[in-house]
PDB file of N, CA, C and O in Angstrom:
ATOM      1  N   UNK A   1      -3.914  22.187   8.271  1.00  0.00           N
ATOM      2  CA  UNK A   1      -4.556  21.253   7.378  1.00  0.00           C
ATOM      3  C   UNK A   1      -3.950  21.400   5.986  1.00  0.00           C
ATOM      4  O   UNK A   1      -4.063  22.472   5.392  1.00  0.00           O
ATOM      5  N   UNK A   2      -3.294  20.335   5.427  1.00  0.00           N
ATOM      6  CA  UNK A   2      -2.936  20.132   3.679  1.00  0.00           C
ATOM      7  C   UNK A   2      -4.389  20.117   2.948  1.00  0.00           C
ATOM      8  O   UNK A   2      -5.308  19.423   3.384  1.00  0.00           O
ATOM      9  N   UNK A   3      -4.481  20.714   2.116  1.00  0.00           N
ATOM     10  CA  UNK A   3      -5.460  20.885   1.381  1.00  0.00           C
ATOM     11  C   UNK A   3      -5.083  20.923  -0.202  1.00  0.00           C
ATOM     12  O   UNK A   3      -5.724  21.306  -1.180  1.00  0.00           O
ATOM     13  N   UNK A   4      -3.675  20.322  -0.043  1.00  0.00           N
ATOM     14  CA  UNK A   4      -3.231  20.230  -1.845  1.00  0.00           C
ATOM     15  C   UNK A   4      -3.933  19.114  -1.962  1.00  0.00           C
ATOM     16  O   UNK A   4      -4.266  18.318  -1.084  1.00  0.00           O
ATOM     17  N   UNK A   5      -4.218  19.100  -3.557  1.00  0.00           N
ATOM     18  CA  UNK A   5      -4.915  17.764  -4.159  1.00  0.00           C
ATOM     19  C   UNK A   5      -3.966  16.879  -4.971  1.00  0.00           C
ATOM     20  O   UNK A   5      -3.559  17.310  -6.050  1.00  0.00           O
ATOM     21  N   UNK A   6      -3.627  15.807  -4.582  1.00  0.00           N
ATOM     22  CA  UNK A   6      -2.867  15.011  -5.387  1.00  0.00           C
ATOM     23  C   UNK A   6      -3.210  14.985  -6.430  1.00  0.00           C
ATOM     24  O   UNK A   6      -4.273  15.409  -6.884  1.00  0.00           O
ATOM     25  N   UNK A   7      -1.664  14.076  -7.390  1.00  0.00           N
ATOM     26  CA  UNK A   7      -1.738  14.018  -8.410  1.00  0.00           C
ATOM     27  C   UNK A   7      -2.544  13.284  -9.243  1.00  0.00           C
ATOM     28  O   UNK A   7      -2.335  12.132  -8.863  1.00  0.00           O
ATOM     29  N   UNK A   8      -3.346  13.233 -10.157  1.00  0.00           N
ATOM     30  CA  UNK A   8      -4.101  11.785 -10.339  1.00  0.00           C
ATOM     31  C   UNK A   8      -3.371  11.347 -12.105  1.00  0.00           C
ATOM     32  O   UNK A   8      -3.131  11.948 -13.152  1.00  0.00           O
ATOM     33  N   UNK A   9      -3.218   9.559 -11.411  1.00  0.00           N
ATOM     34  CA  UNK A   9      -2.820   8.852 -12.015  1.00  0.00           C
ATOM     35  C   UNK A   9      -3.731   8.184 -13.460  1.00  0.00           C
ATOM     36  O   UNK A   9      -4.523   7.243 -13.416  1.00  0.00           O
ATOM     37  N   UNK A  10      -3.391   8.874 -14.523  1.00  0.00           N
ATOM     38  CA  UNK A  10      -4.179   8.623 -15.863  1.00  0.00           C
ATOM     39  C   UNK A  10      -4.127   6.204 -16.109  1.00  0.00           C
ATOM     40  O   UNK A  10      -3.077   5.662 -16.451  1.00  0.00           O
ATOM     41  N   UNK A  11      -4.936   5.685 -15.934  1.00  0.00           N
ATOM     42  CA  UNK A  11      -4.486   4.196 -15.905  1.00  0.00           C
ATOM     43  C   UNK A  11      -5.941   3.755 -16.776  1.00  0.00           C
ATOM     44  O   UNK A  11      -7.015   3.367 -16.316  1.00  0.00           O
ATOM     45  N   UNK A  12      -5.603   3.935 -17.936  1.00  0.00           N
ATOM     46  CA  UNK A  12      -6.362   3.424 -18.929  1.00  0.00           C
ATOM     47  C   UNK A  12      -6.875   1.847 -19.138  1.00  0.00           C
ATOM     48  O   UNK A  12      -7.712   1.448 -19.947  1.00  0.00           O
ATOM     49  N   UNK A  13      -5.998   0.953 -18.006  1.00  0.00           N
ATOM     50  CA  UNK A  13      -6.144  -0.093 -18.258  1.00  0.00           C
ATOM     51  C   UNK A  13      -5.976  -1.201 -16.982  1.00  0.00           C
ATOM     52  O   UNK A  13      -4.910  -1.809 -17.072  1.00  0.00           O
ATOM     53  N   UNK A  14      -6.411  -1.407 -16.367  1.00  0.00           N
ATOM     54  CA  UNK A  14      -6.035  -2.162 -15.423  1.00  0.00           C
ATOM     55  C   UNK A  14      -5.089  -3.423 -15.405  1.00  0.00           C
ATOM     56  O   UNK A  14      -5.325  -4.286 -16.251  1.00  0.00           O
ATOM     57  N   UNK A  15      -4.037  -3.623 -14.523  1.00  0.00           N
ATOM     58  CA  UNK A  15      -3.368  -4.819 -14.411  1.00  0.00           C
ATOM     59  C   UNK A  15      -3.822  -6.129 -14.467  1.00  0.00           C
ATOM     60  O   UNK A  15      -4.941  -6.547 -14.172  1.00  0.00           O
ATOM     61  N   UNK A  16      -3.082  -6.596 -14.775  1.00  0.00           N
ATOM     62  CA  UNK A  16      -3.767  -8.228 -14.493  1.00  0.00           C
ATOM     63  C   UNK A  16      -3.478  -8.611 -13.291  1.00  0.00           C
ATOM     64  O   UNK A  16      -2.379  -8.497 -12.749  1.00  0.00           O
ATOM     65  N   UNK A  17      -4.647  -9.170 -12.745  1.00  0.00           N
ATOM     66  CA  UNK A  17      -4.775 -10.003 -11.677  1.00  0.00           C
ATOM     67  C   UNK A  17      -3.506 -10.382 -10.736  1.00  0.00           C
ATOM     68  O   UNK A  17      -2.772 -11.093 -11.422  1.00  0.00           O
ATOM     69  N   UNK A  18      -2.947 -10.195  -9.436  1.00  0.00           N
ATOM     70  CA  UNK A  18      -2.208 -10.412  -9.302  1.00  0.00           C
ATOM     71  C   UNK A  18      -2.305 -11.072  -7.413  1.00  0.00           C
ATOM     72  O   UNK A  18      -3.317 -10.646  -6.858  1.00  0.00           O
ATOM     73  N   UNK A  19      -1.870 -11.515  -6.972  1.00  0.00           N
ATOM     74  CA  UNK A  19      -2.199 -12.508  -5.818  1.00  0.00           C
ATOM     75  C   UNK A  19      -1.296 -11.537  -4.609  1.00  0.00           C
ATOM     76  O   UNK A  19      -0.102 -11.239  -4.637  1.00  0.00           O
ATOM     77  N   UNK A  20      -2.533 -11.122  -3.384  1.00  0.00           N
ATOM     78  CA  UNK A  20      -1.163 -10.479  -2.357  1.00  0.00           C
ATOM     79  C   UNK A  20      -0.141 -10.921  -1.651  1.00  0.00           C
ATOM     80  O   UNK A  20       0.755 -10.232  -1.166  1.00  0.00           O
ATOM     81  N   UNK A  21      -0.311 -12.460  -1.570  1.00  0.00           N
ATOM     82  CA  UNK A  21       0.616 -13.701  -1.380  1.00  0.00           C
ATOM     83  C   UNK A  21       2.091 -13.571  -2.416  1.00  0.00           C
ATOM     84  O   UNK A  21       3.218 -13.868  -2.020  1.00  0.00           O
ATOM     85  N   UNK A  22       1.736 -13.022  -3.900  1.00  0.00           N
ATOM     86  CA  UNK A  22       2.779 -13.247  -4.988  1.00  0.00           C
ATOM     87  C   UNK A  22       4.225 -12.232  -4.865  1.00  0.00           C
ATOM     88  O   UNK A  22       4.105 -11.218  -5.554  1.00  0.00           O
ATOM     89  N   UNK A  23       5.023 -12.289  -4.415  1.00  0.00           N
ATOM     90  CA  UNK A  23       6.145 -11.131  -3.962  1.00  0.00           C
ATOM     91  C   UNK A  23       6.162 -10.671  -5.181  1.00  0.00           C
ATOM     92  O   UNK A  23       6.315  -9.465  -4.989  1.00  0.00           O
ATOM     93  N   UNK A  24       6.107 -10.827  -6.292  1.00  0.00           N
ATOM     94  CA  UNK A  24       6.030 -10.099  -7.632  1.00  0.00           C
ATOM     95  C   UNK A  24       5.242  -9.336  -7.710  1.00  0.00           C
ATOM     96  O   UNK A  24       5.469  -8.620  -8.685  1.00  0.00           O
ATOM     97  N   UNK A  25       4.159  -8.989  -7.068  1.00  0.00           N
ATOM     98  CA  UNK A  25       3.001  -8.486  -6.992  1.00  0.00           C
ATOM     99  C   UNK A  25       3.482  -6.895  -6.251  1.00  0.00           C
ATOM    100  O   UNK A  25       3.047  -5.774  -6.511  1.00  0.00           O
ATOM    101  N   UNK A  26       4.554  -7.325  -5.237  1.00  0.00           N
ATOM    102  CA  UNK A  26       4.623  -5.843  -4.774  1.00  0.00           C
ATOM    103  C   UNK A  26       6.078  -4.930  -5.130  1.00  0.00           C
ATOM    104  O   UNK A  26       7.040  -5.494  -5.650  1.00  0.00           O
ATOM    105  N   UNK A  27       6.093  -3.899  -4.884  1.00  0.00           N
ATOM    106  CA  UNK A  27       7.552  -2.879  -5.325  1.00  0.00           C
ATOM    107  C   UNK A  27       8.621  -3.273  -4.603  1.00  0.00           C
ATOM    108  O   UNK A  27       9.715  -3.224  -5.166  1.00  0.00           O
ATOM    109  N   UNK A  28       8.566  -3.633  -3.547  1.00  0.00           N
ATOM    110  CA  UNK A  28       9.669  -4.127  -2.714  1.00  0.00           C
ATOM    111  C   UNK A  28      10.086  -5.868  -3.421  1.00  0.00           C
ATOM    112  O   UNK A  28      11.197  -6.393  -3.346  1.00  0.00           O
ATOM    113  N   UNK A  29       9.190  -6.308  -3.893  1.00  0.00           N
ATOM    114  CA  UNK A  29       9.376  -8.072  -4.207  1.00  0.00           C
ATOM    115  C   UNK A  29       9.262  -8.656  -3.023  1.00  0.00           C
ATOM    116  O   UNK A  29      10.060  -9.577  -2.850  1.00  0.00           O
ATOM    117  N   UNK A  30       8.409  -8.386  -1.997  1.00  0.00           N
ATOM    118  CA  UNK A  30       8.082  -8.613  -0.689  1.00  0.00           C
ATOM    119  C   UNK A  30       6.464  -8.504  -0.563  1.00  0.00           C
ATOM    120  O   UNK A  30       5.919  -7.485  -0.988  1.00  0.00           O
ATOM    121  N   UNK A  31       5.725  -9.505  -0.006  1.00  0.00           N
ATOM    122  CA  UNK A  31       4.337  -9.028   0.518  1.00  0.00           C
ATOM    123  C   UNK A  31       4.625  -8.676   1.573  1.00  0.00           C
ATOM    124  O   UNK A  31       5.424  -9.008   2.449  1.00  0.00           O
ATOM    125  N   UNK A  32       3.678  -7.746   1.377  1.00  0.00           N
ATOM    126  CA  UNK A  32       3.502  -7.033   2.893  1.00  0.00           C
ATOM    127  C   UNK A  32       3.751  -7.916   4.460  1.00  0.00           C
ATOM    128  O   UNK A  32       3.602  -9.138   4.475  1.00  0.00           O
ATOM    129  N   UNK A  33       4.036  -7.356   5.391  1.00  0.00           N
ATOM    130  CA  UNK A  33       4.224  -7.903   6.485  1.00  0.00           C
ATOM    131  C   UNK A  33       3.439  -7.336   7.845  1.00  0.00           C
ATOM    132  O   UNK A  33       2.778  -6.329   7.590  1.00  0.00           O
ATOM    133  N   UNK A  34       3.380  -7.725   9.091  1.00  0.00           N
ATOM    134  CA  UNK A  34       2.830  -7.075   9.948  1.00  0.00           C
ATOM    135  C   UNK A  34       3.742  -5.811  10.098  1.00  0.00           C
ATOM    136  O   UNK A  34       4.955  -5.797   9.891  1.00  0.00           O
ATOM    137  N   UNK A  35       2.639  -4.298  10.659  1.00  0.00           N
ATOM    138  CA  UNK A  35       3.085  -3.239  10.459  1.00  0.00           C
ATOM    139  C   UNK A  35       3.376  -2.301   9.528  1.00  0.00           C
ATOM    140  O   UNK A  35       3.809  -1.152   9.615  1.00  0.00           O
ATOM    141  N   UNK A  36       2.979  -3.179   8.381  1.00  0.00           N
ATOM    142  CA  UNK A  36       3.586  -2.190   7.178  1.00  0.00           C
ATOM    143  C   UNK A  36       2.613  -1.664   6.650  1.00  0.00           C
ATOM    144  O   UNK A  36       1.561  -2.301   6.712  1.00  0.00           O
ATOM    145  N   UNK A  37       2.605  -0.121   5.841  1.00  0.00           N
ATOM    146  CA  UNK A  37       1.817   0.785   5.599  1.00  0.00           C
ATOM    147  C   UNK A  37       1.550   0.492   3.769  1.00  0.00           C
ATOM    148  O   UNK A  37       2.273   1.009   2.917  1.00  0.00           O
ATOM    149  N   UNK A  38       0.699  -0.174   3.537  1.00  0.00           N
ATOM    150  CA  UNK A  38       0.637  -1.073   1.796  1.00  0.00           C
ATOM    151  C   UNK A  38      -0.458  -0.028   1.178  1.00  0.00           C
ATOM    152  O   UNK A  38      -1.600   0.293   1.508  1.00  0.00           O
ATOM    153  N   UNK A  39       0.386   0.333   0.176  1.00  0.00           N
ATOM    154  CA  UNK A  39      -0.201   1.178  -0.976  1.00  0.00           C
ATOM    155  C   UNK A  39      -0.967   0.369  -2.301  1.00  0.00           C
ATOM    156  O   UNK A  39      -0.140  -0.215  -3.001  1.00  0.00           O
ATOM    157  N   UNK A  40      -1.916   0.277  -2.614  1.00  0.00           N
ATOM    158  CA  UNK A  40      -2.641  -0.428  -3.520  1.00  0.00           C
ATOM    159  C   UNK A  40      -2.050   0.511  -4.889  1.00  0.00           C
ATOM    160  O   UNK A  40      -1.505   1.224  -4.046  1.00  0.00           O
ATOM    161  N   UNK A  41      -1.796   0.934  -5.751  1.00  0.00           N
ATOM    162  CA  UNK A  41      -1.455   1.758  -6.647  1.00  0.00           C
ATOM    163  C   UNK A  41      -2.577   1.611  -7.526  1.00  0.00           C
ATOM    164  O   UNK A  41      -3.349   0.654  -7.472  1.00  0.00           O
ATOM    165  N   UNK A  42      -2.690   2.830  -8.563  1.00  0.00           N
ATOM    166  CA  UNK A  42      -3.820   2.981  -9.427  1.00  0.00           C
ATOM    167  C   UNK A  42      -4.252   1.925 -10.484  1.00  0.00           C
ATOM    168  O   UNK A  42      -5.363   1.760 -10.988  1.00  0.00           O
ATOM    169  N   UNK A  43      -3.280   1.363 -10.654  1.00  0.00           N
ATOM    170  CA  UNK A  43      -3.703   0.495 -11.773  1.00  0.00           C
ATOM    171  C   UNK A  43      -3.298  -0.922 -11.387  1.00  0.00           C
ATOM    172  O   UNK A  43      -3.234  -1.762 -12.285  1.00  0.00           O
ATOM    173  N   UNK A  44      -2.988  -1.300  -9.996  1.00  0.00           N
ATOM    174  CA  UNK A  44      -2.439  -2.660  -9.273  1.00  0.00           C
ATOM    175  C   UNK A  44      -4.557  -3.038  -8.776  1.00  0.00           C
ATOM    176  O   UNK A  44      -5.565  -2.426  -8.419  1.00  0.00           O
ATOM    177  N   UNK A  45      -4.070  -4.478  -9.122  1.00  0.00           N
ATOM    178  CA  UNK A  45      -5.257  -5.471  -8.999  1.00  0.00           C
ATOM    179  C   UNK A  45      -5.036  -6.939  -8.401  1.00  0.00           C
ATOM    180  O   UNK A  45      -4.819  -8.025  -8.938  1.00  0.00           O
ATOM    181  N   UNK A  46      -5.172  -6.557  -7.159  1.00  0.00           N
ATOM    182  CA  UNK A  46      -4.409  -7.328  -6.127  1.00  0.00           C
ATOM    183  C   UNK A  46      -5.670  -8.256  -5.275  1.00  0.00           C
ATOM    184  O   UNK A  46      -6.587  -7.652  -4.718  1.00  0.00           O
ATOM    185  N   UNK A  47      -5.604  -9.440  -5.261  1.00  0.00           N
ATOM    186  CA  UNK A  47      -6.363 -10.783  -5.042  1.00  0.00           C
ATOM    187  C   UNK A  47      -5.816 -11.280  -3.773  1.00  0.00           C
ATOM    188  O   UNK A  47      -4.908 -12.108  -3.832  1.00  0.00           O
ATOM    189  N   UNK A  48      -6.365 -10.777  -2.330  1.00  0.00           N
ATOM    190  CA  UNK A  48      -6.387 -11.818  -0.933  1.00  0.00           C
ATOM    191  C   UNK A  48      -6.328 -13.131  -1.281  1.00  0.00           C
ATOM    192  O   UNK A  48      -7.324 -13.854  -1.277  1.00  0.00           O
ATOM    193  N   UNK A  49      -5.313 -13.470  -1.562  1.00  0.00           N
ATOM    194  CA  UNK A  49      -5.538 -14.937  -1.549  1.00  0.00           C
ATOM    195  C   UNK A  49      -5.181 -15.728  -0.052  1.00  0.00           C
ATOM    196  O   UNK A  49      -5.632 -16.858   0.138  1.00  0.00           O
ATOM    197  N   UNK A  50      -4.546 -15.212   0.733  1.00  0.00           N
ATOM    198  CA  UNK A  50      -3.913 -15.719   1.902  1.00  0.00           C
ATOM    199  C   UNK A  50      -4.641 -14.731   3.150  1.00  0.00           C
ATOM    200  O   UNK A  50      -5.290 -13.691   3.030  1.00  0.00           O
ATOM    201  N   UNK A  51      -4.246 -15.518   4.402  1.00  0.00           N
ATOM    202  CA  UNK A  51      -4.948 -14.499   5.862  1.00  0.00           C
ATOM    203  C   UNK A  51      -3.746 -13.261   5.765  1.00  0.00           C
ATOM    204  O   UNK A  51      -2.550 -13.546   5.709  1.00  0.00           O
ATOM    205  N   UNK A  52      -4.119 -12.229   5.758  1.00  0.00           N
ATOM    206  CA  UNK A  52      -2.776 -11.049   5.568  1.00  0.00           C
ATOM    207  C   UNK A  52      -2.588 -10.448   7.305  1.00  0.00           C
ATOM    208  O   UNK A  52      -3.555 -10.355   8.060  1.00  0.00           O
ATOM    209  N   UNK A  53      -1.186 -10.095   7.702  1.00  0.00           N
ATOM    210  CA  UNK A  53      -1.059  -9.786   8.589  1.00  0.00           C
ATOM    211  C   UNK A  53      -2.018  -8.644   9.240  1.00  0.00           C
ATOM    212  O   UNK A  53      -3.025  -8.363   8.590  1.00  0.00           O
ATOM    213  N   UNK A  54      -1.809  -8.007  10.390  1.00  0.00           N
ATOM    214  CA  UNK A  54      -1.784  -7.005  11.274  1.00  0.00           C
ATOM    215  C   UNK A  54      -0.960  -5.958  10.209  1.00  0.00           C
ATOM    216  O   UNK A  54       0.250  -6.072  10.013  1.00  0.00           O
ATOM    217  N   UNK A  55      -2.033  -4.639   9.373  1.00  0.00           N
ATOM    218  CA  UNK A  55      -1.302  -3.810   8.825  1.00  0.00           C
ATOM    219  C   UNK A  55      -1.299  -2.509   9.685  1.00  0.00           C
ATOM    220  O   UNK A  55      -2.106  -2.514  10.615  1.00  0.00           O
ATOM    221  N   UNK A  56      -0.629  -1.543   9.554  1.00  0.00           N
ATOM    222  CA  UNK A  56      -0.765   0.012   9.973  1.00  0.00           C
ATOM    223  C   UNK A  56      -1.639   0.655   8.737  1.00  0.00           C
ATOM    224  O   UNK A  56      -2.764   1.118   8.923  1.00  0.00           O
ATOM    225  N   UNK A  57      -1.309   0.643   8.083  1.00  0.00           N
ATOM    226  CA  UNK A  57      -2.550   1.438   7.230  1.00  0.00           C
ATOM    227  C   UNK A  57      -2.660   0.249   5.733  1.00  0.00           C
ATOM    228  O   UNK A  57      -1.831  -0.608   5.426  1.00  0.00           O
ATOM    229  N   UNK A  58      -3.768   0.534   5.131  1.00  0.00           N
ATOM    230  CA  UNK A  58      -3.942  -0.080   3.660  1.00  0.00           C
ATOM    231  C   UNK A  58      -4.641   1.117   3.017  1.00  0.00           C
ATOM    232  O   UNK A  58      -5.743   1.455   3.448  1.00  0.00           O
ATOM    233  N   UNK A  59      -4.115   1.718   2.100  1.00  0.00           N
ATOM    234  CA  UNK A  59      -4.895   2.446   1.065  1.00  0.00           C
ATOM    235  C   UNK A  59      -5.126   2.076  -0.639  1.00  0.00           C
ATOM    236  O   UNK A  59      -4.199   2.020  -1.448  1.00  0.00           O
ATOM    237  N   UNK A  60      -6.094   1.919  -0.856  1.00  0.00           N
ATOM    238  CA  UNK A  60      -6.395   1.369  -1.930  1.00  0.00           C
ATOM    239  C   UNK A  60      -7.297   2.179  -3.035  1.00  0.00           C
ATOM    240  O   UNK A  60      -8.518   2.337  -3.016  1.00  0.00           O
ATOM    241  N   UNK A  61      -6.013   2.812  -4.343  1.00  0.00           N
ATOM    242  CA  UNK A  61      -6.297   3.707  -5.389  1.00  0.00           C
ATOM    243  C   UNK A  61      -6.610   2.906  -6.327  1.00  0.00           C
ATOM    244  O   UNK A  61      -7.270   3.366  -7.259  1.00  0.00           O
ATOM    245  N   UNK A  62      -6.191   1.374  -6.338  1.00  0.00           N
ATOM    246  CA  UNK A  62      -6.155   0.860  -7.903  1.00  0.00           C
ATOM    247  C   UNK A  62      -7.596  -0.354  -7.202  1.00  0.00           C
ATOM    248  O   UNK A  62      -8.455   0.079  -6.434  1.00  0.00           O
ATOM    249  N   UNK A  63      -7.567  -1.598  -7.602  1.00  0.00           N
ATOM    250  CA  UNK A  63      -8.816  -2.632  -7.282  1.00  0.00           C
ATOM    251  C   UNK A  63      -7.989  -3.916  -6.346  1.00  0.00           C
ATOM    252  O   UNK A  63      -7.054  -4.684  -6.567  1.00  0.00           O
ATOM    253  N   UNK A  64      -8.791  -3.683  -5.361  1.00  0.00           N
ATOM    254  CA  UNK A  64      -8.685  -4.848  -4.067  1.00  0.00           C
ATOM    255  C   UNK A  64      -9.599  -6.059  -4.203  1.00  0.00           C
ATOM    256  O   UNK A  64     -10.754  -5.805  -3.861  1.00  0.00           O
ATOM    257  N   UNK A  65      -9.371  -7.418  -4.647  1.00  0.00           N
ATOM    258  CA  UNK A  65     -10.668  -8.086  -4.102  1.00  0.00           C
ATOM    259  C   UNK A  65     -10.379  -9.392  -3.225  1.00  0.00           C
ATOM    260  O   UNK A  65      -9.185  -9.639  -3.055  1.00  0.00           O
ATOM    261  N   UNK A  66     -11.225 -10.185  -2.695  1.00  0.00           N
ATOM    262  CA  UNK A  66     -11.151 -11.231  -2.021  1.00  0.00           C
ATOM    263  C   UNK A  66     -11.318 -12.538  -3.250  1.00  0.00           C
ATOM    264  O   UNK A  66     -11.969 -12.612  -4.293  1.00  0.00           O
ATOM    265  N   UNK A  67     -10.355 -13.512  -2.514  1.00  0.00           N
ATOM    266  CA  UNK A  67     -10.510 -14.995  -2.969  1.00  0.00           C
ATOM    267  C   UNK A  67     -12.069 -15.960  -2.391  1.00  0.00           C
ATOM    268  O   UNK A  67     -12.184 -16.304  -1.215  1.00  0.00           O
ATOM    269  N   UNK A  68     -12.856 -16.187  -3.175  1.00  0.00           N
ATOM    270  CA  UNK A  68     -13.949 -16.520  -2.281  1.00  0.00           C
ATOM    271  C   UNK A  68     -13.820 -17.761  -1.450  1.00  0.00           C
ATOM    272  O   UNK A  68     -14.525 -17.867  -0.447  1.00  0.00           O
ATOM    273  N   UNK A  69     -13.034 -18.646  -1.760  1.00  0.00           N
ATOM    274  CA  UNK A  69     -13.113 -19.742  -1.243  1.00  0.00           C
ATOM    275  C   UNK A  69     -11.716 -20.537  -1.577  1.00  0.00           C
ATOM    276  O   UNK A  69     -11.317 -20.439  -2.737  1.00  0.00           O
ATOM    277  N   UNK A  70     -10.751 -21.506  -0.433  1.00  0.00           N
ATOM    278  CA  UNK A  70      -9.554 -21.521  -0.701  1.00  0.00           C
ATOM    279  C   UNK A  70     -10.057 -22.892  -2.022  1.00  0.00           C
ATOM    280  O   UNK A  70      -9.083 -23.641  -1.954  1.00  0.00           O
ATOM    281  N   UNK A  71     -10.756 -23.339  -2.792  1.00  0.00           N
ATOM    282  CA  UNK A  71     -10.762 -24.007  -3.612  1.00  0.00           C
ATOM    283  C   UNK A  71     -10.836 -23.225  -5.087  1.00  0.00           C
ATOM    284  O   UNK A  71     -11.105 -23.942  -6.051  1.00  0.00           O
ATOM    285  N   UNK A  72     -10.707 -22.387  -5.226  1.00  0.00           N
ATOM    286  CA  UNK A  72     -11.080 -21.259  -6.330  1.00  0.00           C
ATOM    287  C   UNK A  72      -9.147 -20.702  -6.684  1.00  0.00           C
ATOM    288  O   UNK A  72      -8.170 -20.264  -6.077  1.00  0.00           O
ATOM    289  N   UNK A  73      -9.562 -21.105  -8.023  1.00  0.00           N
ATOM    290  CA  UNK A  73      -8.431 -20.664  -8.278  1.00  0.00           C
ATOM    291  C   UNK A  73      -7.432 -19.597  -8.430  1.00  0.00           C
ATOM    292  O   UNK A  73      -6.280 -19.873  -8.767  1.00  0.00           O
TER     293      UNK A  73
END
């Protein structure tokens, strides 16, 4: 068993809003795809706007939320 404690990320401020649809949005300049293991980062603020594939893992350090309705901007 690892029992080190990660590092924690000091993020005084949260990102702006950013769409998981927007390839700008992620490190690769790619949204995620089926299979892929998507890291939310500490200070990333990332908006479902679209149906997202079949992932292997999602971990989420920074803020995840949903689009409520596809008429909402």
């Amino acid at each position: 068993m690892n029992c080190e404690a990660e590092a924690v990320v000091d993020c005084t401020s949260m990102n702006a809003e950013s769409n998981w649809s927007d390839p700008e949005s992620w490190t690769l300049k790619a949204a995620p795809s089926e299979g892929d293991e998507v890291v939310i980062g500490p200070c990333d603020n990332i908006v479902i706007d679209v149906d997202t594939p079949i992932l292997k893992s999602l971990t989420v350090n920074g803020r995840l939320s949903f689009k409520n309705s596809a008429s909402e901007p």
